[in-house]
C-alpha positions in Angstrom: 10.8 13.1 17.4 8.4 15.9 16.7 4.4 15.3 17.1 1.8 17.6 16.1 -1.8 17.8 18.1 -4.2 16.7 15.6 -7.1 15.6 17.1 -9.2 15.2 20.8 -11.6 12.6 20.9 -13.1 11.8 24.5 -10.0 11.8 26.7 -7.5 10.8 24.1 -5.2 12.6 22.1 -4.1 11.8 18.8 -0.2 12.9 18.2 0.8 13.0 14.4 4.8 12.6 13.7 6.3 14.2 11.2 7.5 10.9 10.2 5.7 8.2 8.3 5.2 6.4 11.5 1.4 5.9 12.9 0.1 8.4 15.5 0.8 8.2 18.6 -2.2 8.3 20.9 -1.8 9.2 24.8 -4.6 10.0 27.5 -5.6 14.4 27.5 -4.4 14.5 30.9 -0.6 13.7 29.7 -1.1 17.1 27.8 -0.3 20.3 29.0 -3.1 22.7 30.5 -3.2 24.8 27.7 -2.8 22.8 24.8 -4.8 23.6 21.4 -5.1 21.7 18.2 -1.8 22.3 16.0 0.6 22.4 19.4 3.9 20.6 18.3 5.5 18.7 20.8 8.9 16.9 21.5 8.7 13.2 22.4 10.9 12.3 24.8 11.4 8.8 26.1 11.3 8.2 30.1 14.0 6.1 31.2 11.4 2.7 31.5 11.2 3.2 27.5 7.5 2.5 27.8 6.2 6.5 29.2 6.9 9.6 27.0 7.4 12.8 27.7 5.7 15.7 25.6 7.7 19.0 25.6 5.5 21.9 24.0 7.8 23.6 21.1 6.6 27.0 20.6 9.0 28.5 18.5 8.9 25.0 16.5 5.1 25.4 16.2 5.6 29.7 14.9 8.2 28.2 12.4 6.0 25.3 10.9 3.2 28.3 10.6 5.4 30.6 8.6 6.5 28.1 6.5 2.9 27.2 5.8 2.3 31.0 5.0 5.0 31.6 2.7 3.7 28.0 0.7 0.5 29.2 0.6 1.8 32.7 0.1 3.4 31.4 -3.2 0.7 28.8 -4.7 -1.8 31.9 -4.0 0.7 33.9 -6.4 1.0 31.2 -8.7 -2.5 30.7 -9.4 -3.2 35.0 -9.7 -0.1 34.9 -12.1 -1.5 32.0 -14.1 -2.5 33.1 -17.9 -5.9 31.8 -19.4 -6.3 29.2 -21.5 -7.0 30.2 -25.3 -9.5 27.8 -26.6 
């Protein structure tokens, strides 16, 4: 399962999956050193079911970004494109 890095508040983290499920929230210090807000991670379950394991996905997070730009890309385009109402 994919997480994103929404959110630090004190020493927590807040995780958001892509799925509908509710965020996951885990202590900072579970985080890699260099994390930044937007970081997508793979979960990973530790054998005792009850830990996780977050693997940083860069080339997931570069993907989710260009896919964003193209979106945006397009609505921008959309909205240049768009003819006036005549009233």
């Amino acid at each position: 399962m994919y997480v994103v890095l929404e959110e630090i508040e004190g020493e927590t983290a807040r995780l958001v999956p892509d799925s509908s499920k509710e965020p996951l929230y885990v202590p900072v210090g579970e985080l890699p050193e260099d994390y930044e807000l937007g970081d997508v991670f793979l979960v990973e379950k530790k054998q005792d079911r009850a830990a996780i394991y977050l693997k940083r996905d860069i080339k997931e997070k570069e993907r989710r970004l260009e896919v964003n730009r193209c979106k945006r890309k397009r609505l921008l385009n959309k909205s240049l494109n768009k003819k006036p109402d005549k009233h």
